[in-house]
N, C-alpha and C positions, 0 to 999 in steps of 0.2 A: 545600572546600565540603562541607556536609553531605548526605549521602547522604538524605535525609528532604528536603531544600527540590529537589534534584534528581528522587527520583520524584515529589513535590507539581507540579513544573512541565513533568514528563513526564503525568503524566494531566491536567492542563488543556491542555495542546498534541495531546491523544487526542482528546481530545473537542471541541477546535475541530474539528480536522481532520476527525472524523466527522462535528460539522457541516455543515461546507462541503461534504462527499462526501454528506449528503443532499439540501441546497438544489441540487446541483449537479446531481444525478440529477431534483432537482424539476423545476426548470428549463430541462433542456434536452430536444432533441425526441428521441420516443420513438425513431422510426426510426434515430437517428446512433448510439446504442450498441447492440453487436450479444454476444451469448452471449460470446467470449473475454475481451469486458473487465470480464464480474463474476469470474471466474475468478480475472485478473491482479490483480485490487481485490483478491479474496479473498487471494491470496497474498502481497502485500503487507500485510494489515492480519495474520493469522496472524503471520509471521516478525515485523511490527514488534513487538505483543506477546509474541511468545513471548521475542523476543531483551532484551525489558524487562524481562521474569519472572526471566531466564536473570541478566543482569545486578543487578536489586535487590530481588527475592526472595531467590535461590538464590545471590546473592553470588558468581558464577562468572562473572568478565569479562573471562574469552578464551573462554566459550562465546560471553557475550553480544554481544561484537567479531565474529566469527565469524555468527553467526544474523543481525546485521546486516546483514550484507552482503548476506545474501539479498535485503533490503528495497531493493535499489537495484539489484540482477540480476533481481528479479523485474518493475521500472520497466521496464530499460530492455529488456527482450524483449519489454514488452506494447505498448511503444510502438514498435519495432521492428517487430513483425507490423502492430500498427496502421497504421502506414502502409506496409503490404506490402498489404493489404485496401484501403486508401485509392486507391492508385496503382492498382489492377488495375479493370480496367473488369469488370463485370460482365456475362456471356453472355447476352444475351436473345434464345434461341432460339424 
């Protein structure tokens, strides 16, 4: 497959996705997302980019394989805390 129709349909699957991740912030209530999940958002949208620059940019795709994986380590530990924060009752002293 040509490396040009693969990043052409890597930055339209960005830019839905940062779609969806703004309607999604639009729409839901302020109080349910707290400080660690712009953080975890943050560090999945970096590594997914960077590991696409790494990959069809810089044409280095065992960095690119590599930085990926970040993008799925960084998933599952925000969601992993997330319902560590979810589960815990809150102190109302």
């Amino acid at each position: 497959m040509d490396n040009n129709l693969i990043l052409m349909a890597g930055i339209v699957v960005t830019l839905l996705a940062c779609t969806g991740i703004f309607f999604a912030l639009q729409e839901m209530n302020p109080k349910s997302i707290r400080t660690f999940d712009y953080f975890f958002l943050g560090a999945v949208i970096v590594a997914y980019a960077f590991g696409n620059y790494l990959w069809f940019i810089e044409n280095n795709h065992d960095a690119g394989q590599i930085v990926g994986i970040w993008v799925a380590g960084s998933i599952s530990l925000g969601l992993y805390f997330r319902s560590i924060v979810t589960r815990t009752p809150v102190n109302q002293d």
